[in-house]
N, C-alpha and C positions, 0 to 999 in steps of 0.2 A: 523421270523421277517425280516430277510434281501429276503424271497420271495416277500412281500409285498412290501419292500421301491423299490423292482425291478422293480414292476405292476408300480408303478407311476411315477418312475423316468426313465424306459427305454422308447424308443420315439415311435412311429405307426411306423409301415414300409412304407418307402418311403418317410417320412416328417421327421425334429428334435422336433415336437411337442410333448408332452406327451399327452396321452388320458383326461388327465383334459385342458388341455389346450385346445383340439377338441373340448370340451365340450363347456367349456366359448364362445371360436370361433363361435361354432354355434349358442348359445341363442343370442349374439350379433348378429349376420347378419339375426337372426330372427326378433328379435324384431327392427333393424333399418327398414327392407323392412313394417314389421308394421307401423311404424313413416312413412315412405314413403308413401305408400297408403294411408295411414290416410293422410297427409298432402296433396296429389291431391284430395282424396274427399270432403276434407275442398275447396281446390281451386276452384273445380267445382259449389258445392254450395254457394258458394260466389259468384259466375257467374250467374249460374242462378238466384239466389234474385236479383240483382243489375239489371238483363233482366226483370224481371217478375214485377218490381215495376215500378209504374210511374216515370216520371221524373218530381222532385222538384225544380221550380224555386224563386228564389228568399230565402228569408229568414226567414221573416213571415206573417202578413195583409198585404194586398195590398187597399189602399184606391179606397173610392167606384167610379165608371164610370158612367157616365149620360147613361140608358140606350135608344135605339131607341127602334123600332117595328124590326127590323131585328139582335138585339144582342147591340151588346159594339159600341159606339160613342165617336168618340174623334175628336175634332175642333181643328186645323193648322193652327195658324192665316198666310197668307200670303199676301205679298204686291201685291195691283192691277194686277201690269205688270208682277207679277213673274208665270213662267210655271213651271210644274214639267217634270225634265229632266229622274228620274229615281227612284228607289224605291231598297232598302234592307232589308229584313229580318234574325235574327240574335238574337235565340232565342227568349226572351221578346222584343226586341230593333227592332225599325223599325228606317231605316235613308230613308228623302228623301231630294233627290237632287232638289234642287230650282233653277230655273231661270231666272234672270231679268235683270234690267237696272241696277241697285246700284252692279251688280255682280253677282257670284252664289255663293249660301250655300248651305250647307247642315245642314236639321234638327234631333235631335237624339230623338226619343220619346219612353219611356219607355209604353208595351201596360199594364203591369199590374195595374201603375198607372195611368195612363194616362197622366204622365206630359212631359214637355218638358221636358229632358236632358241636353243636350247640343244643341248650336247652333256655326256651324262650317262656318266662311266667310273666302272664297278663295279668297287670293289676289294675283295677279300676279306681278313678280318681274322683 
């Protein structure tokens, strides 16, 4: 009896561990390097789906656009005198820069629906 409680209670050589203790040691640092791998292949695959899928704009219908003969039509109402100084695209958002007599704006038009957004007048100070 007292051979046995020796096996378990004296340490490996060269460590104070006991050979159960080695044991438990090792299944642990097996199974987290498990968890680790697992969790970068998770990582990856979430990368890839999120590459490989379209990109989702907006939220959900998009009301309908007057169509031309060359695609999607959207009319800008703008004053006479006003020029277009510039143009941004920005996702679904298009902004154009306006310019005339009364000032410059800019206009915010959303292209899925086709509406005006916002309209932005620069006033100088």
């Amino acid at each position: 009896m007292s051979a046995a409680s020796e096996t378990n209670s004296s340490s490996v050589p060269g460590t104070v561990f006991t050979p159960r203790q080695v044991r438990i040691l090792k299944v642990a640092v097996i199974a987290m390097g498990i968890l680790l791998v697992g969790g970068f292949v998770f990582v990856l695959a979430a990368i890839v789906y999120q590459a490989s899928r379209p990109a989702q704009v907006g939220g959900g219908t998009s009301a309908p656009i007057s169509l031309g003969k060359s695609g999607r039509s959207i009319d800008l109402p703008v004053p006479r005198d006003a020029s277009v100084g510039g143009m941004s695209l920005d996702g679904n958002r298009l902004a154009v820069q306006l310019n005339g007599s009364a000032g410059a704006e800019i206009a915010i038009i959303d292209l899925a629906s086709g509406k005006i957004v916002a309209h932005v007048r620069l006033k100088p100070q």
